[in-house]
LOBA-615695 format. One line per 2 residues: number of its first residue (from 1); their letters; for each residue x, y, z of C-alpha. Coordinates in nm, 4 decimals. Layout:
! residues N
NUM	A	X/Y/Z ~ ...
//
This chain:
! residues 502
1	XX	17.3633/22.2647/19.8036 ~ 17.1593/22.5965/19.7869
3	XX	16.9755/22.6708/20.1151 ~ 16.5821/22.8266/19.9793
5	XX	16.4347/23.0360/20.2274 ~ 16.0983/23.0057/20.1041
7	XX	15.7986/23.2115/20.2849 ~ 15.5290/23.3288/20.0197
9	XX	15.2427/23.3858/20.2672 ~ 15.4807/23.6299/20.4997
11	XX	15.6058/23.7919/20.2089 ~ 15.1964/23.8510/20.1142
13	XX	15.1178/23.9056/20.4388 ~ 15.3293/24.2488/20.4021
15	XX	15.2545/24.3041/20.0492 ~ 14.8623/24.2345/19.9673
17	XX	14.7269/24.1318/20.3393 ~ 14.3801/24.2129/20.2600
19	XX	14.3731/24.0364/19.9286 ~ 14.1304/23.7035/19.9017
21	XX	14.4335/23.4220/19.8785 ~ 14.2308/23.1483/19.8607
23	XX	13.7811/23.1096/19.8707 ~ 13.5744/22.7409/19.9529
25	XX	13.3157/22.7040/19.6683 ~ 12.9821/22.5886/19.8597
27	XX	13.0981/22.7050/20.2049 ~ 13.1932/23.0445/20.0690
29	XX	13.5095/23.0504/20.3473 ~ 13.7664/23.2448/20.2445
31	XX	14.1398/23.3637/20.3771 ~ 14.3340/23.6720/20.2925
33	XX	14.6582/23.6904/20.2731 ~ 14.7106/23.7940/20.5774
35	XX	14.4890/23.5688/20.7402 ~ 14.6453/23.2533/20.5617
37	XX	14.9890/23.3297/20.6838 ~ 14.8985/23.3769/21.0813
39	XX	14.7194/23.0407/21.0281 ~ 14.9643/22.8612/20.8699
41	XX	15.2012/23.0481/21.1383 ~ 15.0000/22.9045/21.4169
43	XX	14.9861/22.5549/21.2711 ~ 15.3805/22.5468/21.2132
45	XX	15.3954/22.6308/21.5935 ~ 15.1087/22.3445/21.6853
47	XX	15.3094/22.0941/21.4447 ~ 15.6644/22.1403/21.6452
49	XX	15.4716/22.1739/21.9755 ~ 15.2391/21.9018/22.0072
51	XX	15.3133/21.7001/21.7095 ~ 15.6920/21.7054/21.7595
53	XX	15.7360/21.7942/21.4187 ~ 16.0847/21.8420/21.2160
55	XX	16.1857/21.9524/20.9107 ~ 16.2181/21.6361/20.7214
57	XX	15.8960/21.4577/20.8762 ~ 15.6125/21.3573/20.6256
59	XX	15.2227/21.4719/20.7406 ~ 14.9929/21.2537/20.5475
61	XX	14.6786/21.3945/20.4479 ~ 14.3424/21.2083/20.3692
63	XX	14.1322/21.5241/20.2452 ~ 13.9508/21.7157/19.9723
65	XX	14.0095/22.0504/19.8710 ~ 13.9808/22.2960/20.1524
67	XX	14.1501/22.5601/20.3110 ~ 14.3175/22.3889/20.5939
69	XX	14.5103/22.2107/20.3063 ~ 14.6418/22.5710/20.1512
71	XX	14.7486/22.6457/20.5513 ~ 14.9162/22.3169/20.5618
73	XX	15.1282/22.3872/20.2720 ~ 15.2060/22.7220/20.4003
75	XX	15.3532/22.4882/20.7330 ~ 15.5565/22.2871/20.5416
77	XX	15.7133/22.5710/20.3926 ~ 15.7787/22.7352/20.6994
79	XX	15.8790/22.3972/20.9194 ~ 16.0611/22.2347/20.6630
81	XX	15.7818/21.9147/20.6425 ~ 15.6880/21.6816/20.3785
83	XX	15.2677/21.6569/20.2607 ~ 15.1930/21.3163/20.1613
85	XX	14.8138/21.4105/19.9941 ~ 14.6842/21.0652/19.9733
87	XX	14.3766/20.9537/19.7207 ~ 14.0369/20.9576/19.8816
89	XX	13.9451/20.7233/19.6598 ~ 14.1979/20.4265/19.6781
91	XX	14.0656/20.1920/19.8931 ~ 14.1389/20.1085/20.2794
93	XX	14.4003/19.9114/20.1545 ~ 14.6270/20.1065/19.9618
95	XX	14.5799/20.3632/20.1069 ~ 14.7762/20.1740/20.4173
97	XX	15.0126/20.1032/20.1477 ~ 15.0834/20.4209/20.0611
99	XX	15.0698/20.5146/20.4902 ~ 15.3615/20.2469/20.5182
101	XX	15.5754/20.3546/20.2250 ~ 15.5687/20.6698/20.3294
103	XX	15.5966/20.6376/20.6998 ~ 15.4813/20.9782/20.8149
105	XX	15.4936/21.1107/21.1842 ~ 15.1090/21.2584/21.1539
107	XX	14.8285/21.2127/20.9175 ~ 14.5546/21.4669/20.9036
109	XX	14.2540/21.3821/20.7800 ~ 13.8675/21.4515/20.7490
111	XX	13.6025/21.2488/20.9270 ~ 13.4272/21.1852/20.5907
113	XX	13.7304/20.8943/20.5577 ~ 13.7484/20.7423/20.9062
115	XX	13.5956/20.4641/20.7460 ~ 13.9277/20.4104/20.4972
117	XX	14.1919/20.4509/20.7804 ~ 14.0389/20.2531/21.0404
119	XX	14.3019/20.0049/21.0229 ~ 14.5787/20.1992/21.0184
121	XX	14.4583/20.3513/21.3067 ~ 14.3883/20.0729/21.5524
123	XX	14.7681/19.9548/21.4340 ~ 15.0322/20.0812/21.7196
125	XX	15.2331/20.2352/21.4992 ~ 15.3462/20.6119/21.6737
127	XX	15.1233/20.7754/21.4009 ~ 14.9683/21.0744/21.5225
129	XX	14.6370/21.1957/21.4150 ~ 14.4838/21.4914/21.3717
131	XX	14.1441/21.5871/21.2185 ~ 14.0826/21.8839/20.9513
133	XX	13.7856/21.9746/21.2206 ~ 14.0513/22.0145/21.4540
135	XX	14.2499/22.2079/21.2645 ~ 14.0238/22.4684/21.1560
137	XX	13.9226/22.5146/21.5285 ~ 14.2775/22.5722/21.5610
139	XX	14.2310/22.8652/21.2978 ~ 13.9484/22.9869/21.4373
141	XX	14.0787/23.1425/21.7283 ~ 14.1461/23.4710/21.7905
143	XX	14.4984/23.6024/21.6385 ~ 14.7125/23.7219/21.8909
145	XX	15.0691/23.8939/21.8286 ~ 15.2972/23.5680/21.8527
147	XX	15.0584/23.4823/21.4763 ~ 15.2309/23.7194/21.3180
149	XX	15.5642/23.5781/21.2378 ~ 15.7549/23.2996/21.2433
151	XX	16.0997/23.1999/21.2029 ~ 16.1668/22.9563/20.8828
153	XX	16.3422/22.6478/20.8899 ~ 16.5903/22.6530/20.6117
155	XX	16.5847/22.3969/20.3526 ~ 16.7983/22.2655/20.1075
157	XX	16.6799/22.2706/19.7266 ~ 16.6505/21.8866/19.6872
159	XX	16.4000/21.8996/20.0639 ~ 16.1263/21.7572/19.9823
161	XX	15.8201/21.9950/20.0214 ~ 15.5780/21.7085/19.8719
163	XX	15.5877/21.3134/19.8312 ~ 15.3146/21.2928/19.5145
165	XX	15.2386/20.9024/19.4716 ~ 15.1809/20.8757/19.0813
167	XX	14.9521/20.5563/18.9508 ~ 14.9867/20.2148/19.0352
169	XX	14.8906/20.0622/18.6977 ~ 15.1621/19.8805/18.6243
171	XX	15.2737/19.7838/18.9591 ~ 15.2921/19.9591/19.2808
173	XX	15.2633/20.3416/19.3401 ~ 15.6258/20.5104/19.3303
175	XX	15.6242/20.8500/19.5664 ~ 15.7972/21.0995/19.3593
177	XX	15.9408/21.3867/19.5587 ~ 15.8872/21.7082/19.4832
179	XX	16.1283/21.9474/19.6125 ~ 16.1201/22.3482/19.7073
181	XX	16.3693/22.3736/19.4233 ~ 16.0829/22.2410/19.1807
183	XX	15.8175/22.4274/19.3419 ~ 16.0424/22.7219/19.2467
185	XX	16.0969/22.6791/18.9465 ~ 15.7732/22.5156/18.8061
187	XX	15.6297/22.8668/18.9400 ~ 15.9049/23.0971/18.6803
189	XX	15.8281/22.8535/18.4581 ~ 15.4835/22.8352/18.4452
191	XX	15.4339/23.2525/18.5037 ~ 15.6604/23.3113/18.1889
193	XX	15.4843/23.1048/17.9530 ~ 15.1287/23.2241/18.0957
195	XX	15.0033/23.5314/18.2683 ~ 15.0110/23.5148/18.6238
197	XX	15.0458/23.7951/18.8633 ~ 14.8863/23.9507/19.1802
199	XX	14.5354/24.0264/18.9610 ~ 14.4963/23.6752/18.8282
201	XX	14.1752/23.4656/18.9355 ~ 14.0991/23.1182/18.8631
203	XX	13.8403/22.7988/18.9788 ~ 14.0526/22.4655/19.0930
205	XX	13.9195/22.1653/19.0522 ~ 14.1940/21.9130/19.0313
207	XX	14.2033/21.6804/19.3303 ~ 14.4799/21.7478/19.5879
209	XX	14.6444/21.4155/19.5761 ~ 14.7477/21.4872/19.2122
211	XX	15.0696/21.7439/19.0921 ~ 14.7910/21.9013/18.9003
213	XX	14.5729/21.9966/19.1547 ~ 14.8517/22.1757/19.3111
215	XX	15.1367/22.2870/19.1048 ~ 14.9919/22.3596/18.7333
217	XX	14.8313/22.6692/18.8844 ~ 14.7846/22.6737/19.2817
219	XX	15.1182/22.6863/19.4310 ~ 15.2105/22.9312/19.1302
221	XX	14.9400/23.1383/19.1974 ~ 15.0246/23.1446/19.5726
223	XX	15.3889/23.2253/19.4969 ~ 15.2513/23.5789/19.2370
225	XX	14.9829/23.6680/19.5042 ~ 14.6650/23.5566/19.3240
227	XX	14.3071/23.4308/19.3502 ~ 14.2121/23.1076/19.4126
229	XX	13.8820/22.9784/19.4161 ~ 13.8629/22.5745/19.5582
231	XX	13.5986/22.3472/19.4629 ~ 13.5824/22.0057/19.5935
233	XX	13.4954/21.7769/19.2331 ~ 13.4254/21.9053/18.9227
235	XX	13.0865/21.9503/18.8054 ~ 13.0425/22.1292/18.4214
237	XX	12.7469/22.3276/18.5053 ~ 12.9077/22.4818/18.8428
239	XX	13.2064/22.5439/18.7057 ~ 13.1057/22.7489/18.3929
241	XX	12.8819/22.9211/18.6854 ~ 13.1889/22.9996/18.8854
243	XX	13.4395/23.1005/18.5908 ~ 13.1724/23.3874/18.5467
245	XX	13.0852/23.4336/18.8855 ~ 13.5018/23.4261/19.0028
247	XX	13.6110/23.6577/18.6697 ~ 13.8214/23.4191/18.6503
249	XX	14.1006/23.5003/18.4330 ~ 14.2655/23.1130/18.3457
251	XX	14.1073/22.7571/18.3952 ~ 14.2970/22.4439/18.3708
253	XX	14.1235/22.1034/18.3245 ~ 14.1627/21.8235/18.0853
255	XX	13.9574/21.7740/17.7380 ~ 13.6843/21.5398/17.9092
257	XX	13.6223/21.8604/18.1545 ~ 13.6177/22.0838/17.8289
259	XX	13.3948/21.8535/17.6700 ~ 13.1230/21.8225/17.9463
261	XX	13.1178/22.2204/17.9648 ~ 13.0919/22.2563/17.6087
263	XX	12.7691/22.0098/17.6232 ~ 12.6291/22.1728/17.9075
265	XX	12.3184/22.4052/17.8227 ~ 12.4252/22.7001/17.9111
267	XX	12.7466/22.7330/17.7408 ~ 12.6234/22.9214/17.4622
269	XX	12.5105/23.2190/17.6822 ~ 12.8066/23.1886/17.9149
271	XX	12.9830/23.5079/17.9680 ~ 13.3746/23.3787/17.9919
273	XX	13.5114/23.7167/17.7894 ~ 13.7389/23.7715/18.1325
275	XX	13.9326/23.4713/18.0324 ~ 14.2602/23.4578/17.8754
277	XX	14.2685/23.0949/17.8156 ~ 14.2138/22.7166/17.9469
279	XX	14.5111/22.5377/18.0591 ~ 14.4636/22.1972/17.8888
281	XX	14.6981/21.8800/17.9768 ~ 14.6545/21.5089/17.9778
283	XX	14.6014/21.3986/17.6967 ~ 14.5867/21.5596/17.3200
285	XX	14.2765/21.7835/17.2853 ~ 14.0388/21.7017/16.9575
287	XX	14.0601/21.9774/16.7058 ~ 13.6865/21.9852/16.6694
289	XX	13.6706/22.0468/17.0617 ~ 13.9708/22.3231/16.9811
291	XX	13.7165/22.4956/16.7908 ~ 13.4242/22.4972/16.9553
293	XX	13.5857/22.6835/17.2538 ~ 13.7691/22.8920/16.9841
295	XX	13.3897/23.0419/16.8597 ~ 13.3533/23.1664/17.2473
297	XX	13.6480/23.3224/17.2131 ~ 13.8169/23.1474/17.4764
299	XX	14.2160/23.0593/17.3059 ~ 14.2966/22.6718/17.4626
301	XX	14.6740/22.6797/17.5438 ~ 14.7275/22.2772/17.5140
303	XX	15.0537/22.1662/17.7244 ~ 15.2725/21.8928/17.8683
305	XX	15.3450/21.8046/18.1827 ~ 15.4500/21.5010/18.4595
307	XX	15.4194/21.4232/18.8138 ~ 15.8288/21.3935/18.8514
309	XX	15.9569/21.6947/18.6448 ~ 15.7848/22.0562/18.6225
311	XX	15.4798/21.9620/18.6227 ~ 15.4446/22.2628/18.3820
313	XX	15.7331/22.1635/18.0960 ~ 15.5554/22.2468/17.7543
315	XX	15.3049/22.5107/17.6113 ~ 15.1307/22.6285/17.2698
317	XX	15.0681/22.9689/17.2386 ~ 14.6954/23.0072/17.1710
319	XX	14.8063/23.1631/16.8356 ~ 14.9318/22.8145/16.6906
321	XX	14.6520/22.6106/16.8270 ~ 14.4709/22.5623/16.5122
323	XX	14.7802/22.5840/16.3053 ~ 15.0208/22.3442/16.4714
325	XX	14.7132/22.1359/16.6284 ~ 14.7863/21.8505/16.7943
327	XX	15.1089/22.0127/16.9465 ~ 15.2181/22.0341/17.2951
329	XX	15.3902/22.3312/17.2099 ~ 15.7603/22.4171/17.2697
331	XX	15.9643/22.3849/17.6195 ~ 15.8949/22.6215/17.8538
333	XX	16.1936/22.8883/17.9138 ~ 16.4179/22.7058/18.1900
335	XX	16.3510/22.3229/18.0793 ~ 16.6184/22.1284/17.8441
337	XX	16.4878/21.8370/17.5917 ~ 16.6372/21.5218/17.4155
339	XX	16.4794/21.3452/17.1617 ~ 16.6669/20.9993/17.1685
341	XX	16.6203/20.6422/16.9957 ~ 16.5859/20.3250/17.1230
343	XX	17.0177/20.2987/17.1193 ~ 17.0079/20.6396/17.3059
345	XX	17.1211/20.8376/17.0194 ~ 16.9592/21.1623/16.9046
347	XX	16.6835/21.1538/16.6561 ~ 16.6883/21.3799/16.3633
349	XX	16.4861/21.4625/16.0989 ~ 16.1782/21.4979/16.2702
351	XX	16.1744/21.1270/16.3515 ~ 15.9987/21.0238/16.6936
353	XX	16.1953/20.8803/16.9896 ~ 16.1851/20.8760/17.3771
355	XX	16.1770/21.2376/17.5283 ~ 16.4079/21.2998/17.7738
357	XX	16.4216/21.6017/18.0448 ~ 16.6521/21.8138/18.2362
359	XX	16.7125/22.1314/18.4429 ~ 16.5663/22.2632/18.8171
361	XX	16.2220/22.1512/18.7387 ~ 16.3383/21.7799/18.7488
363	XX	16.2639/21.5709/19.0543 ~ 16.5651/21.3986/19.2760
365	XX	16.4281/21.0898/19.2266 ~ 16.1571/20.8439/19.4004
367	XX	16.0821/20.8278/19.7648 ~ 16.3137/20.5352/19.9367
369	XX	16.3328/20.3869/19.6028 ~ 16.7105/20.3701/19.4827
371	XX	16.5970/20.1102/19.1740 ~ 16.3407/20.3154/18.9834
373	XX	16.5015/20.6616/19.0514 ~ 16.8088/20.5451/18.8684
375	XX	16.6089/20.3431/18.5712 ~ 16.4484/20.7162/18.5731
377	XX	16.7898/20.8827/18.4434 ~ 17.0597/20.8451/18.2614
379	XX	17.3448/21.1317/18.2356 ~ 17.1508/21.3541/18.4398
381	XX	16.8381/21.3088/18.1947 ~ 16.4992/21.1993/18.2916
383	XX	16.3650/20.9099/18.1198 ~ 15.9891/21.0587/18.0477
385	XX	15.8731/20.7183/17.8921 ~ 15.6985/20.9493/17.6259
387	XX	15.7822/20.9224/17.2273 ~ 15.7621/21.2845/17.0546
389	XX	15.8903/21.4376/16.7809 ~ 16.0083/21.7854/16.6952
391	XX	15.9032/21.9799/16.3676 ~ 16.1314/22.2095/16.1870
393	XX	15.9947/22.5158/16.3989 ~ 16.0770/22.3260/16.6915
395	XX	15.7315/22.2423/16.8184 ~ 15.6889/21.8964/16.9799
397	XX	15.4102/21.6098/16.9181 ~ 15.3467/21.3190/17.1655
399	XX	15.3287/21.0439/16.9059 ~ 15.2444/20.7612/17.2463
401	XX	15.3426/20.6430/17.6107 ~ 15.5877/20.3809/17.5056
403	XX	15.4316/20.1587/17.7079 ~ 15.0965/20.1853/17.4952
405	XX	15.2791/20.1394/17.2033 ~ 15.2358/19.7544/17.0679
407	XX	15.4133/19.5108/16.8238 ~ 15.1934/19.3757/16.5156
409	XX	15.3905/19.1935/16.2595 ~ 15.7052/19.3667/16.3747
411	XX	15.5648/19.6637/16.3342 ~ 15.5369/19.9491/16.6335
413	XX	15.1882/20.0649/16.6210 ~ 15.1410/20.3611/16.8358
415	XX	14.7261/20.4249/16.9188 ~ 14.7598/20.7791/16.9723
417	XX	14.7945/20.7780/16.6064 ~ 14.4853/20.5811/16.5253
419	XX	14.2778/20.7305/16.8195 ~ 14.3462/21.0839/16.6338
421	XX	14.2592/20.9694/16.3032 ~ 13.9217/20.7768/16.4460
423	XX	13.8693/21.0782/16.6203 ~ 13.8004/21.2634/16.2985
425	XX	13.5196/21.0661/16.1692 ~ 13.1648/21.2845/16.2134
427	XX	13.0098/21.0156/16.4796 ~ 13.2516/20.9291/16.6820
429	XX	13.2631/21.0981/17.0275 ~ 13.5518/20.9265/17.2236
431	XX	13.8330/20.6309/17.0927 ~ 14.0923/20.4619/17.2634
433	XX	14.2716/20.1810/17.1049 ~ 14.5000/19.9193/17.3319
435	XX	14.6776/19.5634/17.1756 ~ 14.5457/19.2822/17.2456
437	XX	14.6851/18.9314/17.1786 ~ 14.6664/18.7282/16.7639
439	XX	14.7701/18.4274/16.6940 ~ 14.9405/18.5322/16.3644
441	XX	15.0886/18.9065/16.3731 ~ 15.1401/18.8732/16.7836
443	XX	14.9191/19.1830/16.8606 ~ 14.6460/19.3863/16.6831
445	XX	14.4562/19.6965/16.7681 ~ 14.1184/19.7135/16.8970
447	XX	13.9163/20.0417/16.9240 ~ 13.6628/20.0866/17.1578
449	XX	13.4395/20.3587/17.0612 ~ 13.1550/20.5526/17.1753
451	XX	12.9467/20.7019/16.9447 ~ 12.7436/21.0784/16.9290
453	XX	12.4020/21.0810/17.0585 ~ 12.1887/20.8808/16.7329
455	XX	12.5320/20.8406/16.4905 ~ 12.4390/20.5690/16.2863
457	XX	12.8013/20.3964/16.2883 ~ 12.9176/20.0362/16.2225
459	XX	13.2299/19.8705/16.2101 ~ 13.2444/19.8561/15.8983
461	XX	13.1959/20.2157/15.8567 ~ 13.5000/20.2411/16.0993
463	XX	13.7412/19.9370/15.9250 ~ 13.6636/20.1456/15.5486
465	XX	13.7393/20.4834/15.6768 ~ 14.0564/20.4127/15.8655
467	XX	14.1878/20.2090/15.5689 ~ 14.1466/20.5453/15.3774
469	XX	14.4117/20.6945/15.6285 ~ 14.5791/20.4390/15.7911
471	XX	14.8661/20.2193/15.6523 ~ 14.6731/19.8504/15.6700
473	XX	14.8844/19.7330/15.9632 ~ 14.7511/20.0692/16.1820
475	XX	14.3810/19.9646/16.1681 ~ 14.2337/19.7995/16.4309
477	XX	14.1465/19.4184/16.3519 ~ 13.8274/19.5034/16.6244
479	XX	13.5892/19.7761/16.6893 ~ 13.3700/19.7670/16.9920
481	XX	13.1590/20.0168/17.0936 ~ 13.0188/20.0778/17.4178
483	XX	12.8399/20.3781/17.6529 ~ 13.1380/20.5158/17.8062
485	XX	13.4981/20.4911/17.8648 ~ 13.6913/20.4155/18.1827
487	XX	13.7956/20.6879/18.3576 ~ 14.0899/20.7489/18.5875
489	XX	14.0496/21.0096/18.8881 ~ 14.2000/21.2780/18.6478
491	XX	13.9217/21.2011/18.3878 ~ 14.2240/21.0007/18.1460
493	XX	14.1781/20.7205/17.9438 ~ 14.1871/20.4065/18.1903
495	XX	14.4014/20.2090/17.9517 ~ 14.4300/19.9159/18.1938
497	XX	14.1044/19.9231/18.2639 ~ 14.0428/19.8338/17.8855
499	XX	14.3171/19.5748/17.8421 ~ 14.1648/19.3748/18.1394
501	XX	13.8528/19.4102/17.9538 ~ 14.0183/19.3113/17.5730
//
């Protein structure tokens, strides 16, 4: 097993100390590079000395974004210990869940969510605690000589550096582990498809819990010596304040975020000529919503990705955007693909089947959960639960999430399909189809749609112009339209959310 000695901040420390690593948004608290690694020195020391801490031991964290969480991760690189970011906005409850499954020696957390830990806190259960107040006081204090260095603990590639706990919709959270050996490799990954280097700048708004807030373009920016400006939500109007403001030179958010930008006021007049392009994942981007950022002159570089493997695994040069639109793009350089059927035999012909993953951006599996990590793979392959297929040119197309797919007639219906062709009619601002239950063909679709601002749109506008482009079994026996559609805490399509409601 490979031993990774893996120390950015020392290394940047030596190379670009007096470069801005990391700026608050609001508080305007920054760290060089420099000043990053004595912290995160002096924490490592405070974790083994009064915490106890060993390489191996998970540190919970109940936090937004902030720059005691960019020293933490610079301790667990240099201890050898596990972050376990845990959602501010579960409630008390699971978030215990999560606490217990986990098991971690210390949780860190800010006062703002006393209220959602009390119980695990009055529970004697060893758990150490340890406040982000604390730990900037910690910070704070004068650097002395012994900040300057610290000896590593060496890890093993498969070490855990993060447990990420992905959505409990069907069932309870799994922690996926996310080893130094990803975080690697997701970085070369992720800096050879893009451009990312000591001069590049960007605004994060992804929440910390989440692979995205931290590995589509934090940790890689930390490992090439760039610019990170934190925020603590996302807000449309700040942020296209901040991407001028920050010369920002990339962006990543999903097409909701996009969308809300685009509508704010101010877009028109925004300066964003510094940036090379947004970072869009999720879900498929709208052509129409392609475009409009297109006009600023801002190229969208739409791309694939999952909690368990990379994240960063596909992209689409900002070239094809238009011309192979609603492609994620082709595998990044060190990620292998499989296109299989349901018999686990390769597809051909462009047909669609299950993608499957493999290579050093591929997680070892689920956190003390032998069952799902090996439903997960099968002959070293990761089971993404996604069904693409691959043109001639080799660029791939998420046709659904198996699991959204459903059964009408015998026929597999896949929404994504419909949403995108719904999607294309004048009025319609957002669509998201789920199956629901019929006596007679088992399921059928039904859209729920919300309409632009005064669209005069019926359903039987809807039912005529998907029967112009839909095979009859595709279109959706109802059409409901409401104000807005559930959102998850990455600003996806709450799918559940709408079956309970269907």
């Amino acid at each position: 097993m490979k031993i990774y000695q893996q120390d950015w901040m020392a290394k940047w420390a030596i190379y670009r100390p007096h470069k801005t690593a990391v700026k608050e948004q609001g508080t305007g608290r920054s760290l060089t590079y420099l000043e990053l690694n004595r912290c995160a020195n002096r924490t490592a020391c405070f974790l083994i000395n009064n915490f106890k801490i060993k390489k191996g031991d998970r540190i919970a964290i109940l936090a937004e974004n902030c720059l005691e969480y960019i020293v933490l991760f610079s301790a667990a690189q240099k201890t050898g210990a596990v972050l376990v970011p845990l959602n501010y906005r579960l409630a008390p409850a699971e978030i215990e869940y999560l606490i217990a499954d986990a098991k971690p020696k210390l949780l860190v957390y800010e006062n703002m969510f006393l209220g959602k830990i009390k119980g695990v806190l009055q529970k004697e259960n060893g758990l150490k605690k340890w406040t982000i107040k604390e730990l900037n006081k910690l910070c704070k204090k004068p650097f002395g000589t012994k900040d300057g260095f610290f000896e590593i603990n060496p890890v093993e590639e498969n070490d855990p550096i993060f447990i990420l706990y992905t959505s409990g919709t069907t069932g309870f959270p799994k922690g996926a582990i996310y080893s130094h050996k990803m975080l690697f490799w997701n970085s070369i990954n992720t800096a050879m498809s893009l451009v990312i280097n000591t001069e590049s700048r960007t605004v994060n708004c992804m929440p910390p819990f989440h692979t995205g807030g931290w590995n589509v373009l934090t940790t890689p920016f930390l490992h090439h010596g760039g610019y990170i400006c934190l925020m603590k939500n996302f807000d449309p109007k700040t942020v296209l304040v901040l991407l001028q403001k920050e010369k920002a030179s990339m962006f990543m958010g999903v097409p909701t975020m996009l969308k809300m930008m685009a509508d704010e006021p101010g877009f028109a007049e925004a300066d964003l000529s510094h940036l090379y392009y947004m970072i869009v994942g999720g879900e498929p981007m709208p052509i129409p919503l392609i475009e409009i950022w297109h006009r600023k002159n801002v190229p969208v570089r739409q791309g694939y990705g999952m909690t368990e493997v990379g994240p960063n695994l596909t992209s689409l040069h900002q070239d094809d955007a238009i011309r192979k639109k609603g492609s994620i793009g082709r595998p990044n350089f060190y990620v292998e693909i499989k296109i299989i059927d349901k018999n686990g035999n390769k597809v051909t012909g462009g047909e669609a089947g299950e993608l499957l993953l493999k290579g050093p951006m591929v997680t070892p599996g689920y956190w003390q959960n032998k069952p799902a990590t090996e439903k997960a793979f099968s002959d070293g392959w990761f089971h993404t639960g996604d069904m693409v297929r691959q043109d001639g040119e080799g660029y791939l197309y998420v046709v659904d999430r198996i699991k959204n797919m459903f059964i009408s007639g015998g026929e597999n219906i896949y929404p994504a399909e419909i949403e995108r062709v719904i999607l294309g009619h004048g009025a319609v601002s957002e669509v998201a189809v789920v199956g629901v239950p019929h006596e007679k063909w088992g399921e059928v679709g039904k859209a729920y749609i919300v309409k632009k601002t005064n669209a005069g749109l019926n359903k039987n506008d809807l039912m005529d112009f998907c029967k112009s482009k839909l095979a009859k079994f595709k279109v959706p026996k109802f059409f409901v339209f409401i104000n807005k559609l559930p959102k998850n805490d990455m600003g996806k399509i709450d799918r559940e959310a709408l079956k309970n409601w269907a």
